[in-house]
C-alpha positions as CSV (number, residue, x, y, z in Angstrom):
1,X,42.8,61.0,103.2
2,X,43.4,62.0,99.3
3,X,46.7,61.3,97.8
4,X,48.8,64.4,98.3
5,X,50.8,63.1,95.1
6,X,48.0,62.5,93.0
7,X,47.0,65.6,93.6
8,X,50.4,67.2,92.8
9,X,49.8,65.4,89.6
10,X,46.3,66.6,88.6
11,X,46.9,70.1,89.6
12,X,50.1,70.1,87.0
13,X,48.2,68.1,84.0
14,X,45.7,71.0,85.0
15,X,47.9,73.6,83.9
16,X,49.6,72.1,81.6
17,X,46.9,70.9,79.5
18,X,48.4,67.5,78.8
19,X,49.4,64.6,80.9
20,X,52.9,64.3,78.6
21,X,53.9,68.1,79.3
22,X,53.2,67.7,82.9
23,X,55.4,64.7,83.5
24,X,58.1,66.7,81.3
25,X,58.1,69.2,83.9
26,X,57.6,67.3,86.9
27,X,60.7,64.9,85.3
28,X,58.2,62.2,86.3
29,X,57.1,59.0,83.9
30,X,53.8,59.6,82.1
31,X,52.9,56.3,83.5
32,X,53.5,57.1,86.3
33,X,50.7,60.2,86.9
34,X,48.2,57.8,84.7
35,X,48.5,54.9,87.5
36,X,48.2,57.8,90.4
37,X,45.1,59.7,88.8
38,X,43.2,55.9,87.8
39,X,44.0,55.5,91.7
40,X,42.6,58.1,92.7
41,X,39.6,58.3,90.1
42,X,38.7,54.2,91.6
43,X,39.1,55.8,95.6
44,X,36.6,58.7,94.5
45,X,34.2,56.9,92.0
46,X,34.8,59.9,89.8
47,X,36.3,60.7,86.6
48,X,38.8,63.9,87.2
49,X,40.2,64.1,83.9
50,X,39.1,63.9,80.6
51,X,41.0,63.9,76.7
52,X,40.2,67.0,75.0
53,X,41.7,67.7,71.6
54,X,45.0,67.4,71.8
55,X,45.4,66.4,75.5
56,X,43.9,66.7,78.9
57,X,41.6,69.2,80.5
58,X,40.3,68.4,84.6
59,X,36.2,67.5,84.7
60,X,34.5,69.2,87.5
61,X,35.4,67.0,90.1
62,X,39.4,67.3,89.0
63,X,38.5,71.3,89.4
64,X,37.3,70.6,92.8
65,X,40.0,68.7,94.2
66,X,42.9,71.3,92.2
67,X,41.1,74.0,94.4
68,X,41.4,71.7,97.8
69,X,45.0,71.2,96.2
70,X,46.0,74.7,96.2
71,X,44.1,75.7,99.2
72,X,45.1,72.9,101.1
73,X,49.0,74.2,99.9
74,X,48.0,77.8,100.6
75,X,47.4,77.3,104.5
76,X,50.5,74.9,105.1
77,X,52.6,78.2,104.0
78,X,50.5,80.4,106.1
79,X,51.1,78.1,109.5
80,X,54.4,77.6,108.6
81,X,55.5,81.3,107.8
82,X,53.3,81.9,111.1
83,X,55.6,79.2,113.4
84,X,58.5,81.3,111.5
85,X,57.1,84.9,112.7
86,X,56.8,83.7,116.2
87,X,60.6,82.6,116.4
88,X,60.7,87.1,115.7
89,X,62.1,86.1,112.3
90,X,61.1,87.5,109.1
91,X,61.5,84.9,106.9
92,X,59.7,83.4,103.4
93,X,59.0,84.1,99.7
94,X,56.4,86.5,98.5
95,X,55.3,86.7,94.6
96,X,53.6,89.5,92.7
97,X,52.2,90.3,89.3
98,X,52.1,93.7,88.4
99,X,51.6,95.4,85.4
100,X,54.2,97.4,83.7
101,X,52.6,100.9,84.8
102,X,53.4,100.2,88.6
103,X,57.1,99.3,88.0
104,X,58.7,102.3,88.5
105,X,56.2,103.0,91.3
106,X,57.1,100.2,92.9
107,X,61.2,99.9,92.4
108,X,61.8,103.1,93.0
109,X,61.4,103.4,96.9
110,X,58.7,100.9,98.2
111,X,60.8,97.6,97.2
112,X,64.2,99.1,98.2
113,X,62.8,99.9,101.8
114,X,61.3,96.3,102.1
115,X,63.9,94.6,101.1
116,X,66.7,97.1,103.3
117,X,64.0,96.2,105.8
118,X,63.2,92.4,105.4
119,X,66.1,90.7,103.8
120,X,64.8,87.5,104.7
121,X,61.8,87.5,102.9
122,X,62.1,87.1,98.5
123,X,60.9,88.5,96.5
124,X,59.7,87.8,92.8
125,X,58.0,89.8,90.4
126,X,56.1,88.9,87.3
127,X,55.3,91.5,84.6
128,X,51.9,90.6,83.6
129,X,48.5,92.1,82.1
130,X,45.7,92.4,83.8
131,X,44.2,88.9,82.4
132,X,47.2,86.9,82.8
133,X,47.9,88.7,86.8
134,X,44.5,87.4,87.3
135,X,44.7,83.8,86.0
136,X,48.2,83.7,87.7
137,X,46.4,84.3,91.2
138,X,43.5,81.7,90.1
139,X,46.5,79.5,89.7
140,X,48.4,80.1,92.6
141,X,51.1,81.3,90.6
142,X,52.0,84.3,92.6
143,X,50.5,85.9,96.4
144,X,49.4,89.4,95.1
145,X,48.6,91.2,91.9
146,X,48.6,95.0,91.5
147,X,45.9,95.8,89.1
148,X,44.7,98.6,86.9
149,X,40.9,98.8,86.1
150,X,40.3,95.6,86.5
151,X,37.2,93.6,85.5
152,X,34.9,92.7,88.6
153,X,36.3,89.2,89.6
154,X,34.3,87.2,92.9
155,X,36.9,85.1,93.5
156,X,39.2,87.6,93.9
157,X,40.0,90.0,97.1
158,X,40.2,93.7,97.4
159,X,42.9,94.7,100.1
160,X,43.5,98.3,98.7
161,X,42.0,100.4,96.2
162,X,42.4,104.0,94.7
163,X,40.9,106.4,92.0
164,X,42.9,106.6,89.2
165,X,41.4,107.9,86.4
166,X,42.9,107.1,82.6
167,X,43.9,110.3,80.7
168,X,45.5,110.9,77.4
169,X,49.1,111.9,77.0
170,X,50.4,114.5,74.8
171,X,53.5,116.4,74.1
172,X,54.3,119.7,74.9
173,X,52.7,122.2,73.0
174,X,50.2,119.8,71.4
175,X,46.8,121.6,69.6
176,X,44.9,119.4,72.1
177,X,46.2,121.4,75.1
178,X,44.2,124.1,73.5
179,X,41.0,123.0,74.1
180,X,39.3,124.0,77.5
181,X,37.1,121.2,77.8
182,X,37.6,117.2,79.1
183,X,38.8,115.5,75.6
184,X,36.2,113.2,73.9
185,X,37.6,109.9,71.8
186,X,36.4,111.6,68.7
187,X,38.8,114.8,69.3
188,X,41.9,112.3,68.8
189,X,40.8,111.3,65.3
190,X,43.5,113.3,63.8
191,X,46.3,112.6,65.4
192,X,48.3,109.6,65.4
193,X,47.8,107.2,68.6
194,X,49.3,104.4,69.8
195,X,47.0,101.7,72.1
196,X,48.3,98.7,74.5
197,X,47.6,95.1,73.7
198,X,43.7,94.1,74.6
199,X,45.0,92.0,77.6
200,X,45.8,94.8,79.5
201,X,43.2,97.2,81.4
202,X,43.9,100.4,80.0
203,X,42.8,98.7,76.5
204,X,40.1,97.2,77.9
205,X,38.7,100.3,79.0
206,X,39.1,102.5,75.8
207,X,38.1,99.5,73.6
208,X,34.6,99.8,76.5
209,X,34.3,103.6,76.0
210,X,35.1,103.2,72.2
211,X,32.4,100.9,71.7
212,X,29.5,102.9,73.7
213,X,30.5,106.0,71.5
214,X,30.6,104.7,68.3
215,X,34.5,105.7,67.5
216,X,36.6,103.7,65.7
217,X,39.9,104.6,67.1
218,X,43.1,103.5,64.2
219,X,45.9,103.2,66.3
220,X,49.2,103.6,64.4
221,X,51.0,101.8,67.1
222,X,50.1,98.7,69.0
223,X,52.4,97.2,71.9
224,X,52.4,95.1,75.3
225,X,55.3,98.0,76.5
226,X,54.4,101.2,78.5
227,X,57.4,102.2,78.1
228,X,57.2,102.4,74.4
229,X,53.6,104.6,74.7
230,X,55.7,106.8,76.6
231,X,58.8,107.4,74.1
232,X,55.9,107.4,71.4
233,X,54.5,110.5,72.9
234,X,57.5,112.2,74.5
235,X,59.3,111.9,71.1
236,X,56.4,113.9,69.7
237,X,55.2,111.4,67.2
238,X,51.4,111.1,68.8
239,X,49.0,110.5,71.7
240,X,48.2,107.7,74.3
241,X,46.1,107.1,77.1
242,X,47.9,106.7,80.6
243,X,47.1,107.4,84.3
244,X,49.0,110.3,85.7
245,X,50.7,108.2,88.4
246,X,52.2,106.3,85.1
247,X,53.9,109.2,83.6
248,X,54.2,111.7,86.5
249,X,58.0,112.0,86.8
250,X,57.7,113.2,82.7
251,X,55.2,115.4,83.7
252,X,57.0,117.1,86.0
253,X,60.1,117.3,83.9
254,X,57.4,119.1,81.3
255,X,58.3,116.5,78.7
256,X,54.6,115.0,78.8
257,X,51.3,116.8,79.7
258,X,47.6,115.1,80.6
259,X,44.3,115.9,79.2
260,X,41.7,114.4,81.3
261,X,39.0,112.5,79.6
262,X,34.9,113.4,79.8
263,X,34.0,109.8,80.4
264,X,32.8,108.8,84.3
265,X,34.6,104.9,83.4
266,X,37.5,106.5,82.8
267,X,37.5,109.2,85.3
268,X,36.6,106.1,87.9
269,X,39.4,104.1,86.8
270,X,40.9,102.2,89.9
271,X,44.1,100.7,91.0
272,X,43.9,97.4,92.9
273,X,46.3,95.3,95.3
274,X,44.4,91.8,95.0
275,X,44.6,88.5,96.7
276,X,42.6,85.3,96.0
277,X,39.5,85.1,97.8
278,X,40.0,82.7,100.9
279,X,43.4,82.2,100.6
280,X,45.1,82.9,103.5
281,X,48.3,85.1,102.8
282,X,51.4,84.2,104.6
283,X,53.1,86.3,107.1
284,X,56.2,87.4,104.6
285,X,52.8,88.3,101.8
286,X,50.8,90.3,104.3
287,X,54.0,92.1,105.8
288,X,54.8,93.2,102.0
289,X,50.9,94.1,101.4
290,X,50.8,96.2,104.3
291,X,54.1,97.8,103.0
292,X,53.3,98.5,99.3
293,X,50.1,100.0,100.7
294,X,52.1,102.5,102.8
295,X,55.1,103.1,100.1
296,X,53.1,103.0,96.8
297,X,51.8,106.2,95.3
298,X,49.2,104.5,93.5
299,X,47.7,103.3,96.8
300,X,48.5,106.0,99.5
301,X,45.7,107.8,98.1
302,X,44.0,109.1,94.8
303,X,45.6,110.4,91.7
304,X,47.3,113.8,92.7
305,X,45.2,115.7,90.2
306,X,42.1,114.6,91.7
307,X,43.4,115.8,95.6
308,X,43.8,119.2,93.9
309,X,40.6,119.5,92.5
310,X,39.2,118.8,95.7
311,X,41.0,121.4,97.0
């Protein structure tokens, strides 16, 4: 049977990068994670790490036994939230990544109710980008990761998914509202606009369009905050791009308005609820995926302006 310790000890020089900051977290002597992994390197007849620049990085045999590692973790917390359920108790941890554009989706009603209705299950939420909320579930980091337009990912599992296309924002009265057409990237060339980071999906997709069209878009503002695209449009100052879900409670206050976009990427945008592939979600994580599901406008349905078109 593998050394559950030495395999505690891999998966953290793993992630940390170096066998020093891994024992600094773990509190552990470096010595004493260099005699586990030479053990366990002379039981397996392999090499599972390897010095690389500055410190340590796992060979493909260390990335083979981190993923037995975390799986291995994973379905210990599933039997044991499982033994829990069957006692009729709701009980455990559950912990999700989620971009900044879901937050006030999500805290509004959705997390209330769930936690009014499960207060024996935690909960903790990380603010991430879509590349970090993907390497976080790669790393076991958190259960779930709410996700807009995502890149197409194997390892990675689809519970929920809905349309929501990326518009651009504009303030009331702006000449852009004039226009009676879907807006083009080269219609925003006068105006000043503000862009996310590139780790996030919204960026990734305008940077996608962007480079298909030929448009070089100078952004006079660039941030990691959505909340700081908003006040940069509802102060009047310029445009953005943001889904409608995003900025529907300014819409309906009249203090933003939406322009959609003639591009099919961007009108087939989509918001995900993702897991990693094969890991079995415990009992407290699939009680609070079936409940964001339900309580979530992003993922009850499709972006309202798309239900009224059908209409």
């Amino acid at each position: 049977m593998l050394n559950s310790r030495a395999l505690a000890y891999l998966n953290e020089v793993s992630r940390r990068g170096s066998l020093r900051r891994a024992a600094a977290h773990l509190n552990v002597d470096p010595s004493a994670i260099s005699r586990q992994l030479k053990q366990l390197e002379e039981e397996l007849g392999v090499r599972v790490c390897e010095r690389y620049g500055g410190g340590m990085r796992t060979t493909e045999a260390g990335k083979l036994l981190v993923h037995y590692f975390h799986a291995q973790r994973s379905a210990e917390e599933a039997v044991l939230s499982q033994l829990v359920a069957l006692q009729g108790v709701a009980r455990g941890e559950v912990r999700i990544a989620v971009g900044e554009g879901f937050i006030a989706d999500l805290i509004d009603a959705p997390m209330n109710a769930f936690m009014n209705a499960f207060p024996g299950i935690e909960v903790e939420i990380r603010m991430a980008g879509v590349n970090e909320a993907m390497s976080l579930l790669k790393d076991s980091e958190v259960d779930l990761a709410l996700l807009y337009a995502p890149p197409v990912d194997p390892v990675l599992h689809c519970h929920v998914e809905t349309r929501q296309p990326l518009d651009v924002i504009v303030p009331p009265d702006h000449p852009l509202l004039t226009l009676t057409r879907p807006l083009r990237l080269r219609d925003l060339a006068d105006w000043p606009l503000a862009l996310m980071d590139n780790p996030f999906g919204m960026r990734q997709m305008v940077n996608m369009v962007a480079h298909q069209e030929r448009v070089h878009l100078k952004a006079r503002l660039h941030t990691n905050s959505v909340a700081v695209l908003k006040n940069f449009v509802r102060s009047g100052i310029g445009v953005t791009f943001m889904p409608e879900l995003t900025v529907m409670d300014e819409i309906e206050r009249g203090e933003i308005h939406r322009l959609p976009l003639s591009y099919p990427i961007m009108s087939e945008a989509r918001a995900q609820i993702v897991s990693l592939d094969g890991r079995e979600l415990s009992v407290a994580a699939q009680t609070c995926l079936t409940h964001l599901s339900q309580g979530m406008r992003f993922f009850r349905g499709d972006a309202p302006r798309l239900l009224t078109e059908q209409v």
